[in-house]
N, C-alpha and C positions, 0 to 999 in steps of 0.2 A: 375398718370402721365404717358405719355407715354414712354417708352424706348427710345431711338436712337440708330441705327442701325449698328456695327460696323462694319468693314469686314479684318480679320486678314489674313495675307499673307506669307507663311512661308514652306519650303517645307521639315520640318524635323515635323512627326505628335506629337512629344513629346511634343513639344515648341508650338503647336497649342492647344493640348489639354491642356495645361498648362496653356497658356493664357485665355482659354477660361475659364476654370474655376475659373482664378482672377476674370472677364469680366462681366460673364452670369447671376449674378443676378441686375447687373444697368445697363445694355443693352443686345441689340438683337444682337447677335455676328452669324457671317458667316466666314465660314470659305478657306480659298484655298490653294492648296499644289501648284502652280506658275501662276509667274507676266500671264500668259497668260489665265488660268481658274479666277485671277481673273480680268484680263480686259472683261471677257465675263459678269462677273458678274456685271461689273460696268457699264457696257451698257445698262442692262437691269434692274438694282433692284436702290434704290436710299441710297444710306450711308449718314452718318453724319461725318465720319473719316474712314480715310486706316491705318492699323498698318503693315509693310511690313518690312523682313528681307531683308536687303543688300544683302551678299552672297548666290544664289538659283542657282543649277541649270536652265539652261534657261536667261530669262532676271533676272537682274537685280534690285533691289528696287529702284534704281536713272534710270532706265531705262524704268523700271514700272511708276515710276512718269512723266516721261516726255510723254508716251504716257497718261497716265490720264488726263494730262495739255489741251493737247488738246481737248479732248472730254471734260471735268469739272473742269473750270480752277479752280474754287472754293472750289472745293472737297480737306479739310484739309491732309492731309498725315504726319504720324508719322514713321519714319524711326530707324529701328534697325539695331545695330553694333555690331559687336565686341569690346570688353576693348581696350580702346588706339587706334582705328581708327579715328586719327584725320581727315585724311584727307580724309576723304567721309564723316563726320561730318561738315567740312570745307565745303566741292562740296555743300551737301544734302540745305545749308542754301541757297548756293547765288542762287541754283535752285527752291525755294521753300517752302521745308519741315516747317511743322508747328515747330516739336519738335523731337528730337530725346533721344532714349534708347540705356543703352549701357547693353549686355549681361555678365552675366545673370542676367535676368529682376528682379527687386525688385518688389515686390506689390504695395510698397506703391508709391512707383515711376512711377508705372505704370497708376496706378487710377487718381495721380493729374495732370500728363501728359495728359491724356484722355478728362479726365474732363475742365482743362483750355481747352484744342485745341476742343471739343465739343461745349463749353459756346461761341467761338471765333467765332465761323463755324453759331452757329445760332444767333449769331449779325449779320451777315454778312445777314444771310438769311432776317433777318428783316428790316435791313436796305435796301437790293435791293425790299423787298413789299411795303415798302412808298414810293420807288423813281417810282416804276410803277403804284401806288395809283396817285402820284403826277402827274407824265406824262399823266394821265389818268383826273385829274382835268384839267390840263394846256390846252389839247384837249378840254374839253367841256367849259374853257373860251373863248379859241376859236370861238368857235361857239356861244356862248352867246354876242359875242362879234359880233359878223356879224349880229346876229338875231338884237341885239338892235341897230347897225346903222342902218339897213333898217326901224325900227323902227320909229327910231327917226326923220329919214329924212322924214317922213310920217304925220309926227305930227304936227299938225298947235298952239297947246297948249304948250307951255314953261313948264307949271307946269305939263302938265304930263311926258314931257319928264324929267323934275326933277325927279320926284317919280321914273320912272323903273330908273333910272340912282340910285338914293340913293339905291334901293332895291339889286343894282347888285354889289354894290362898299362894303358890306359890306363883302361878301365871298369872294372878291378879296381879302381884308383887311388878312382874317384869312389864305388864300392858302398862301399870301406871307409871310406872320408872321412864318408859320410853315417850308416854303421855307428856310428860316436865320435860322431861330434855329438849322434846322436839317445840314445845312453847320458848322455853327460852332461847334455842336456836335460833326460830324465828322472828323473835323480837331484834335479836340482832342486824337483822339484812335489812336492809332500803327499800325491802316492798312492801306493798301493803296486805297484810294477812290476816286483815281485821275478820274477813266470812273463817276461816280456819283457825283462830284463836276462839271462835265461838264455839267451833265444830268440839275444838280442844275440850272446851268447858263443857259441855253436854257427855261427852267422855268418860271424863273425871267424875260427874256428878254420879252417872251410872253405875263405875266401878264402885265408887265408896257406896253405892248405896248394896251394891252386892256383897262387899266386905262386912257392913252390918249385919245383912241375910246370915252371913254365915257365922258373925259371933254369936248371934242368937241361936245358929243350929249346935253350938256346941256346947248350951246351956242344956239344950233337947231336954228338960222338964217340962214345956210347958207344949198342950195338945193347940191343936192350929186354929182352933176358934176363940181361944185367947186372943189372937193374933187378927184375927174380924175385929172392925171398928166401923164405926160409921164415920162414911167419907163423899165430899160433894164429888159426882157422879160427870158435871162438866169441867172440873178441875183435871180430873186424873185422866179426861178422854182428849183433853187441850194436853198434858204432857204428855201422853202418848204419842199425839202427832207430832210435838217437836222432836220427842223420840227419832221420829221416821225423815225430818224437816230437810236434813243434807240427801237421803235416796230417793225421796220425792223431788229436789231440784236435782238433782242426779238425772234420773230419767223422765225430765219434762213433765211429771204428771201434777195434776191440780188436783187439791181435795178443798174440798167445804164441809162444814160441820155447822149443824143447825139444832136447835133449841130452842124450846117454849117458853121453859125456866130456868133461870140461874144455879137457883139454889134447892136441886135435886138430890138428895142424898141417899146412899143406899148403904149396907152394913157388906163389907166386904176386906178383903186381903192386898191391900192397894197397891203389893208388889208383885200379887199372880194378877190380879184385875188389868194393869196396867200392859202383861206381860203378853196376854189372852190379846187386846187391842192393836199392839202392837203388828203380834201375828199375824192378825186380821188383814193392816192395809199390808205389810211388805207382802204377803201373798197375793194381793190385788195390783200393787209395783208390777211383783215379777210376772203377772199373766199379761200383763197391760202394754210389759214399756216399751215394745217393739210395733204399739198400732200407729194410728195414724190420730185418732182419739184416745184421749188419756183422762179421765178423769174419775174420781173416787168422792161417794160422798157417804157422811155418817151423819142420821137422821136420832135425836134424841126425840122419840116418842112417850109419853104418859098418858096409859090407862088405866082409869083408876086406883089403885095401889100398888099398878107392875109399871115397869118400864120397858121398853124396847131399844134396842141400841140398832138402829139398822146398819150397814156397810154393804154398800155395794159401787161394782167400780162399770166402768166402759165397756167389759169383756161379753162376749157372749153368754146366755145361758149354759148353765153346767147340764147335760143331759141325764136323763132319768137314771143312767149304768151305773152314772159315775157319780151320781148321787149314792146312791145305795152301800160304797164303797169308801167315799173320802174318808170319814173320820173313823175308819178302822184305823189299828195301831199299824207306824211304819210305812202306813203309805204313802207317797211323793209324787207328784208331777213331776218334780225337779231331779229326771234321770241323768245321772254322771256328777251331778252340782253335789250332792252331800247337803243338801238345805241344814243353814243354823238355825233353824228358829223352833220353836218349842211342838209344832206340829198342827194340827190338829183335834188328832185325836186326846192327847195332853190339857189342849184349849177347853177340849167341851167337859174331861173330865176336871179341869179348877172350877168351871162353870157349874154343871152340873155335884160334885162331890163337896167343894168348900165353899158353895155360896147358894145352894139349892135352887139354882134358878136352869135355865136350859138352853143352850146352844144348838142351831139348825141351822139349812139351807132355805132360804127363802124361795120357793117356788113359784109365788103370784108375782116375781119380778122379771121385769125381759131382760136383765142382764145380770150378771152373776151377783150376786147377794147373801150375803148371813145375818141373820138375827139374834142377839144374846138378850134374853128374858130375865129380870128381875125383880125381887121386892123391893119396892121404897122402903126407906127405914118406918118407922113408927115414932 
């Protein structure tokens, strides 16, 4: 089994080397003599728990903590005191602190301490990989979900639109099944999962709206501009990005969205519309999320009866090759990934086939950029 990685914090070396040899044979212990060698360390190496004395020259353990907060809000912390310091016992809770020790350290108080606030830390780790496994299904219903209206609406056959619709509605069954369980799981445990219970709800909201998609595809009488309405145009580009809200604080990145008007309206398919947007920024995510600058913005322009939706992110300009190329069918940047999301080429053709309007590469920009072109309603 592998260790977990401790990092003791303490600037008297007795009480370092002390701990370390409680520690050193059921974990990887690191060690630092102050709050300041170890926030270096904490920037760069990954812990499972901080065991950190209060009184240090320099910062502080509740000092220390509250700069870790920042950089790793998650990162447990175990606070050591002195006998009878209630009151940074008192502070350390309502700031935070997993657990606290009071000096001189017992052993065995030290291990069960460790132990519960380690078991604590990789709940927690587990629970935020299903919630981005989950976000990660809820995108590619998504797009299963756009792929089978175009679908359906194509279909002159009732029963086959029946089949792909049964074939689709059964993974919806299981996403949302696991969607509930793991909400009420987490209601139950003592931490707080208020950002993940939202994640939850954004989820749920999406599946069911794909499970309508598809009872409507198995009506498949009615042709897709039926299904056009007039719909306000900064509504459905504000859910879009909460759409994105958990992979955008995922990878550090900032978007802004700006507008002249409120109440912009344009006559459109508000579940390909939405779907087309989406596509947009996760593609500007994944060029992006590895710089050093991160940010995304979506510009509502109106001229005179059109609109412009701009999007562009930090990245570089796309060059002249691979302009010529992207929104052919099948193509990817994203070699070995398998990309979930509806494409490109799929984007321009909702854009362009069910809403008459046109999707491009924005050229007059110095960093990567797309444009989607529309009419205002009437």
């Amino acid at each position: 089994m592998t260790k977990q990685n401790l990092l003791i914090v303490d600037d008297e070396e007795s009480i370092l080397k002390l701990l370390n040899l409680f520690l050193k044979d059921s974990y990887n212990v690191t060690k630092a003599r102050s709050a300041e060698e170890a926030l270096l360390l904490i920037k760069e190496e990954q812990f499972d728990t901080i065991i950190s004395d209060q009184k240090m020259s320099g910062d502080s353990g509740l000092e220390l903590l509250e700069k870790v907060q920042k950089i790793k809000p998650d990162l447990p912390f175990i606070l050591m005191t002195g006998h009878g310091d209630k009151e940074h016992m008192i502070q350390s809770i309502k700031i935070g602190v997993y657990d606290f020790l009071e000096k001189p350290i017992d052993d065995k108080e030290l291990q069960v301490a460790v132990g519960k606030t380690t078991k604590q830390y990789k709940l927690v780790k587990e629970n935020k990989k299903v919630v981005r496994e989950l976000l990660t299904r809820s995108y590619e219903v998504e797009a299963l979900k756009v792929k089978l209206n175009l679908l359906s609406s194509e279909m002159e056959d009732k029963t086959d639109a029946h089949l792909v619709a049964h074939e689709v509605r059964n993974p919806l069954t299981i996403i949302l099944g696991n969607v509930q369980a793991l909400k009420r799981n987490i209601k139950k445990k003592p931490l707080d999962f208020d950002k993940v219970n939202k994640s939850m709800d954004r989820i749920e909201k999406g599946i069911n709206l794909a499970c309508d998609v598809i009872g409507s595809a198995l009506e498949n009488s009615k042709e897709i501009a039926s299904r056009i309405k007039e719909e306000n145009v900064v509504h459905l580009i504000n859910e879009s990005i909460d759409l994105c809200r958990e992979y955008l604080t995922e990878c550090k990145v900032q978007i802004n969205f700006t507008y002249s008007s409120y109440d912009t309206r344009i006559d459109c398919h508000h579940i390909q519309f939405k779907q087309v947007i989406v596509n947009l920024i996760r593609n500007s995510i994944d060029s992006i999320r590895k710089l050093s600058e991160k940010w995304i913005t979506v510009d509502l322009i109106i001229e005179d009866r059109l609109i412009k939706i701009v999007i562009t992110d930090s990245g570089k300009k796309i060059s002249k090759d691979l302009q010529e190329i992207i929104f052919l069918d099948h193509f990817t940047t994203k070699s070995g990934q398998g990309g979930s999301g509806i494409g490109l080429y799929l984007s321009k053709e909702i854009i362009e086939i069910s809403h008459n309007g046109s999707l491009y590469y924005n050229d007059d920009s110095e960093h990567a950029s797309f444009i989607i072109q529309l009419q205002i309603s009437d």
